[in-house]
C-alpha positions in Angstrom: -5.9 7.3 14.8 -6.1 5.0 17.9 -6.0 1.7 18.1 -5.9 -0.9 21.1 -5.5 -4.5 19.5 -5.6 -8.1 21.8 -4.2 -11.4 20.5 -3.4 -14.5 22.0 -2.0 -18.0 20.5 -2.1 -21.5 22.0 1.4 -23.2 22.1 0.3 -26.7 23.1 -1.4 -27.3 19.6 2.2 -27.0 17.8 4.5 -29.5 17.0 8.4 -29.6 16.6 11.2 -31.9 15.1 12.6 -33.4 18.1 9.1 -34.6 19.2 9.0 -36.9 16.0 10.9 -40.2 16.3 11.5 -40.9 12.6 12.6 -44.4 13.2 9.6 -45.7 15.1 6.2 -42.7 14.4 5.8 -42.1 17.3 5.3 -38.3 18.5 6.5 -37.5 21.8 4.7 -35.2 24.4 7.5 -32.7 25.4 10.2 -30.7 23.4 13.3 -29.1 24.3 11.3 -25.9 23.1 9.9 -23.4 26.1 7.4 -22.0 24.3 4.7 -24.0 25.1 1.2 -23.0 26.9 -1.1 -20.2 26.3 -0.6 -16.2 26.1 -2.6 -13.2 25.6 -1.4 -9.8 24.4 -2.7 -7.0 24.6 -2.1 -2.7 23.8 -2.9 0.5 22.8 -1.1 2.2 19.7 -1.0 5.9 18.0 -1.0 7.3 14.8 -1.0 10.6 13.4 -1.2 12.0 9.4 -1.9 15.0 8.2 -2.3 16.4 4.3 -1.8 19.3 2.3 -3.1 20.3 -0.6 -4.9 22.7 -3.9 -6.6 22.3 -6.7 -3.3 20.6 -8.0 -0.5 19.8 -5.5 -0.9 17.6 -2.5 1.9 17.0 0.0 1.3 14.6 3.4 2.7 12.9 6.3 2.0 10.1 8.3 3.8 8.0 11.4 2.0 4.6 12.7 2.8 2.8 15.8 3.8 6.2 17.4 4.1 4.4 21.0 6.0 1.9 19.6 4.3 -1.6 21.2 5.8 -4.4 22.2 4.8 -7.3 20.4 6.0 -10.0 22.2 4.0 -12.9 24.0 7.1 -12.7 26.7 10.5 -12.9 27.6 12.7 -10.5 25.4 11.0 -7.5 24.3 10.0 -6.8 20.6 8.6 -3.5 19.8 7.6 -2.6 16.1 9.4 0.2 15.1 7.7 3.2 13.9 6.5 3.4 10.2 6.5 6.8 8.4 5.7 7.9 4.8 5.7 10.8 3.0 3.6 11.4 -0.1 3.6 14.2 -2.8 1.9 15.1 -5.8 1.6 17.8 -8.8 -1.0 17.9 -10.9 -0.9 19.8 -14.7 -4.2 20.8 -16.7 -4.2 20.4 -20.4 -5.9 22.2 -23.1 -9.6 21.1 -22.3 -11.6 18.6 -23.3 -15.1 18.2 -25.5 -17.7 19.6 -23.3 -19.4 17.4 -20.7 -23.1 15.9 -21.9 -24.8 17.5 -18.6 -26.2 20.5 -17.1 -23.3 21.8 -15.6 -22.0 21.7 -19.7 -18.1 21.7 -18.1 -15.3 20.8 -20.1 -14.1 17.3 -19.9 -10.7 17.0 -17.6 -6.9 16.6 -19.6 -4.6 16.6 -16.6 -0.8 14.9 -16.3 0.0 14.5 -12.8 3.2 13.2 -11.1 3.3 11.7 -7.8 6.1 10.0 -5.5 5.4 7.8 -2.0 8.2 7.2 0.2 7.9 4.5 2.7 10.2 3.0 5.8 9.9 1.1 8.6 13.1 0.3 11.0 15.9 -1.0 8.4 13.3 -1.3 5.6 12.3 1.3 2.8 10.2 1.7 -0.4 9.8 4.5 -3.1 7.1 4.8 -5.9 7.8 6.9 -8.6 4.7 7.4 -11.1 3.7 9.7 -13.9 0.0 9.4 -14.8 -2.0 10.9 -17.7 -6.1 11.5 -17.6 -7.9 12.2 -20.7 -11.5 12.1 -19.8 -12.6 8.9 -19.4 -9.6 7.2 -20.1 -6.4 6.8 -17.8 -3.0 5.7 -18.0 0.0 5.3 -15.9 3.4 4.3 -15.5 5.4 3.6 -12.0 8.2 2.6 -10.8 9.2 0.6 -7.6 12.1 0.6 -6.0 15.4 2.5 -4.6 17.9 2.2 -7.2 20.8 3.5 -5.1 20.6 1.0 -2.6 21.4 -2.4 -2.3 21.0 -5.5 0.1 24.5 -7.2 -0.7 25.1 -7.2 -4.1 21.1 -7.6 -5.0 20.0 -3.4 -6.2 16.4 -2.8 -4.7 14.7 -1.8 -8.2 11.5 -3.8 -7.8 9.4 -3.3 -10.4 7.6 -1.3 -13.2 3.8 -1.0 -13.4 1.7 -0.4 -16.8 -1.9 0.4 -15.6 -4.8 1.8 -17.7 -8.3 2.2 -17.0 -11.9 4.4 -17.6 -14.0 6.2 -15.7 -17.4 5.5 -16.7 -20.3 8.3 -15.9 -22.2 6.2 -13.5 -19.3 6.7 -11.3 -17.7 3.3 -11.6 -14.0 3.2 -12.0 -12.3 0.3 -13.7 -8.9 -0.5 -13.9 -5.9 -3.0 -15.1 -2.5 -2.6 -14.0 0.7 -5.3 -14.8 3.8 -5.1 -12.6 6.8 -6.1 -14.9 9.9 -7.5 -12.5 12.7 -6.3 -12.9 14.7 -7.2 -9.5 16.6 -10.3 -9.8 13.3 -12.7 -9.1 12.5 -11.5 -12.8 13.8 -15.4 -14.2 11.3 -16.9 -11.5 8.5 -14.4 -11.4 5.6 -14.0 -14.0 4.8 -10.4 -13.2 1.6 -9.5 -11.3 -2.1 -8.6 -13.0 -4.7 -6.9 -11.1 -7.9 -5.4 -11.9 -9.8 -2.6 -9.9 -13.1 -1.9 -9.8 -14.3 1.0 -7.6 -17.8 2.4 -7.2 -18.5 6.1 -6.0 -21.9 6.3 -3.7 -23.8 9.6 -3.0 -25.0 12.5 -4.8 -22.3 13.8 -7.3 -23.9 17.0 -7.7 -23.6 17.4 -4.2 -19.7 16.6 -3.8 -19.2 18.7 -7.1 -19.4 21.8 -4.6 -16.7 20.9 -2.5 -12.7 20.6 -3.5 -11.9 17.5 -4.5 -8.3 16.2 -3.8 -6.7 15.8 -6.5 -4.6 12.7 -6.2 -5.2 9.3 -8.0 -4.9 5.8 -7.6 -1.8 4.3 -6.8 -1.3 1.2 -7.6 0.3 -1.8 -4.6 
């Protein structure tokens, strides 16, 4: 992937504390800030992934921001670090399932796959850890987010759990519900998170029956 990006931001529009004179209203024109004008930034950027894979393991790599560009609009330099991740899956057929109601008159899919995504970017990381089950049209799913062996302080890094379900209807629309239960230590002030998925698959099915399918599923963010 390549990527050239431009952005700029105008300065002069903001507004800082020692501007405000509480005491009378009145907003003064300068600021002890050196900030102020208009800048442009501009840059090209790299990435590269690959991914491996059968019928029922999967195993890929990816890097972004391979050039590393500064993101600064001057003076010291800020470049964003690369970000890498590293995703893997295994996929286990079951004892089939009631035959399909088409021509092809195949077997409906029972699969249990596991899967694991590893994510970091400068001092910062992320692992999901998920088992999900598919019993044709019906899916469920259970994750977990988080590195339990680390810490920032005394606060662990377990994020989260996430419930999902879903189905897979025949007219190739896929919908899905997924709750992430907290379980760092924002679990007294946070309610959880819902979402709901839909997802629609366009083009001839018959047609993408004769090619290998990947066989990972969705992951839930």
């Amino acid at each position: 992937e390549a990527r050239w990006f431009q952005k700029d931001a105008d300065f002069e529009e903001l507004l800082f504390s020692d501007q405000i004179d509480l005491a009378s209203g009145t907003i003064s024109p300068t600021s002890a800030e050196f900030i102020q004008g208009q800048y442009q930034k501009s840059g090209f950027d790299l990435a590269l992934g690959g991914v491996l894979y059968s019928g029922s393991t999967w195993l890929g790599v990816s890097v972004f921001h391979l050039l590393e560009p500064d993101d600064s609009f001057g003076g010291s330099e800020s470049k964003i670090p690369r970000f890498y991740s590293v995703h893997a899956g295994q996929k286990f057929y079951l004892k089939k399932g009631r035959r399909r109601n088409t021509l092809s008159y195949s077997f409906q899919e029972r699969s249990l796959s596991f899967a694991v995504n590893y994510k970091t970017q400068g001092p910062f990381a992320q692992l999901d850890l998920g088992v999900q089950t598919y019993l044709e049209p019906f899916y469920a799913g259970l994750w977990y987010r988080g590195i339990p062996i680390q810490s920032v302080g005394s606060i662990n890094k377990s994020e989260s759990v996430i419930i999902l379900t879903g189905v897979q209807l025949r007219e190739g629309v896929n919908i899905g519900y997924s709750y992430d239960i907290t379980v760092s230590e924002l679990r007294g002030a946070s309610g959880g998170s819902h979402e709901i998925s839909i997802s629609l698959l366009f083009g001839d099915i018959r047609r993408l029956k004769k090619h290998v399918r990947l066989p990972c599923f969705y992951v839930p963010y």
